[in-house]
C-alpha positions as semicolon CSV with decimal commas, in nm:
position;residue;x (nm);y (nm);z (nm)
1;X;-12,087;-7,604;-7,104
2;X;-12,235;-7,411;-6,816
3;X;-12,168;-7,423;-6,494
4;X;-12,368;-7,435;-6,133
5;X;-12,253;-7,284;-5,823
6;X;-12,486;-7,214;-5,507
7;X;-12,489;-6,992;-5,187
8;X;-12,552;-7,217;-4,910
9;X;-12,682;-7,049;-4,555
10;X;-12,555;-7,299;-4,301
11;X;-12,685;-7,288;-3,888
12;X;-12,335;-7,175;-3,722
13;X;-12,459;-7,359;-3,446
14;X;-12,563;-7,671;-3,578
15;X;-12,366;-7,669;-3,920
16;X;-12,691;-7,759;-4,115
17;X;-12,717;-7,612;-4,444
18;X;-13,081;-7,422;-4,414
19;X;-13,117;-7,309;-4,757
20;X;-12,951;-7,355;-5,106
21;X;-12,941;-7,103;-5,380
22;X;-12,812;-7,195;-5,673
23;X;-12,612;-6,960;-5,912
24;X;-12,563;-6,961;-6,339
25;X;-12,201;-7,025;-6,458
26;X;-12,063;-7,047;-6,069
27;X;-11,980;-6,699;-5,884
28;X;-11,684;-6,456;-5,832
29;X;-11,910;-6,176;-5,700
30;X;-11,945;-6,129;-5,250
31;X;-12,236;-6,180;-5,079
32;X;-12,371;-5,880;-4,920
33;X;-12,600;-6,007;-4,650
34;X;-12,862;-5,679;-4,497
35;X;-12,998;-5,638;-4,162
36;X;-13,337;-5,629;-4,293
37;X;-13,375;-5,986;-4,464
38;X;-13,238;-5,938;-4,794
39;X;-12,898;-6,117;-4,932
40;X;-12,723;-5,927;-5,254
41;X;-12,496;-6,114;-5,482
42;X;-12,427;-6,229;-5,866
43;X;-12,318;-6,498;-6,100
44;X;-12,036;-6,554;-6,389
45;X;-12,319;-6,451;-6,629
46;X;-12,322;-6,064;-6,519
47;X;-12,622;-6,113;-6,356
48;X;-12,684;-5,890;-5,999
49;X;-12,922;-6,094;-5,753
50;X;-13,157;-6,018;-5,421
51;X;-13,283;-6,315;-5,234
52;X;-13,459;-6,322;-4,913
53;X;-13,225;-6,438;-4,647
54;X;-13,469;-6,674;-4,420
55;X;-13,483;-6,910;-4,756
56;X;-13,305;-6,821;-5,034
57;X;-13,557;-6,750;-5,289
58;X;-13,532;-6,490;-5,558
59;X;-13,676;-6,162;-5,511
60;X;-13,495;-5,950;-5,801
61;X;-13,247;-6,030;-6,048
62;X;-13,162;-5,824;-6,378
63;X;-12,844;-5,873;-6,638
64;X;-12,595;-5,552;-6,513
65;X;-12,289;-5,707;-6,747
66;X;-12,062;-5,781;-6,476
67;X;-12,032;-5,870;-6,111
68;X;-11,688;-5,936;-5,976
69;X;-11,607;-5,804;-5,633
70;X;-11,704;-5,767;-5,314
71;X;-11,986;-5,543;-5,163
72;X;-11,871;-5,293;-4,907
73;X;-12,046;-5,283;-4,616
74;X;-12,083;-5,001;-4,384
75;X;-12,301;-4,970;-4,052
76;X;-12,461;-4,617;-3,928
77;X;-12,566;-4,527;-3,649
78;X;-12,650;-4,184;-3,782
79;X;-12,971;-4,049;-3,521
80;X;-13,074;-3,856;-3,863
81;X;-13,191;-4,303;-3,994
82;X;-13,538;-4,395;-3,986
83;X;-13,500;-4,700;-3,829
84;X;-13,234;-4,794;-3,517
85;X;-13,125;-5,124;-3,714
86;X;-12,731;-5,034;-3,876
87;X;-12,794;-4,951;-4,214
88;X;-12,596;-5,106;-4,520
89;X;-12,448;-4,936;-4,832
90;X;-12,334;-5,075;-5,126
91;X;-12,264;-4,739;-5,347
92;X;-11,914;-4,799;-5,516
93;X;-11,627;-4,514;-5,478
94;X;-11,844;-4,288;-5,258
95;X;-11,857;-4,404;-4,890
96;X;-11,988;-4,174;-4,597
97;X;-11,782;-3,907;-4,413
């Protein structure tokens, strides 16, 4: 028997869901949502996902083995950045000085 589960972006002002993404064999892995449109997360199947945050659709996925915990997120300000938006990292045991 497989399961569903689904990431659901709801208005925080309104409390309408805007988009629904659903998710093989429910979750356990964080959402890691970027600055720049894109939402990380994965599913109970060991699969690692990108989807576009303004609607929820799909833009990568690929079978890693395993996703279980949360991203960690960390904002720069570092001048040395292209861009002036925060910047987010999701490299595991390394995280900036």
């Amino acid at each position: 028997m497989t399961s569903k589960g689904s990431i659901r972006a709801i208005d925080y002002q309104t409390g309408q869901i805007r988009w629904n993404h659903e998710i093989n064999n429910g979750g356990g892995a964080g959402v890691l949502t970027t600055d720049s449109g894109v939402t990380f997360t994965g599913d109970g199947s060991g699969n690692a996902s990108r989807c576009a945050t303004s609607d929820g659709s799909t833009l990568w996925h690929a079978a890693i083995g395993g996703v279980s915990n949360s991203p960690i997120t960390v904002e720069s300000t570092d001048a040395s950045t292209s861009s002036s938006a925060p910047a987010a990292s999701c490299t595991p045991g390394k995280l900036p000085s």
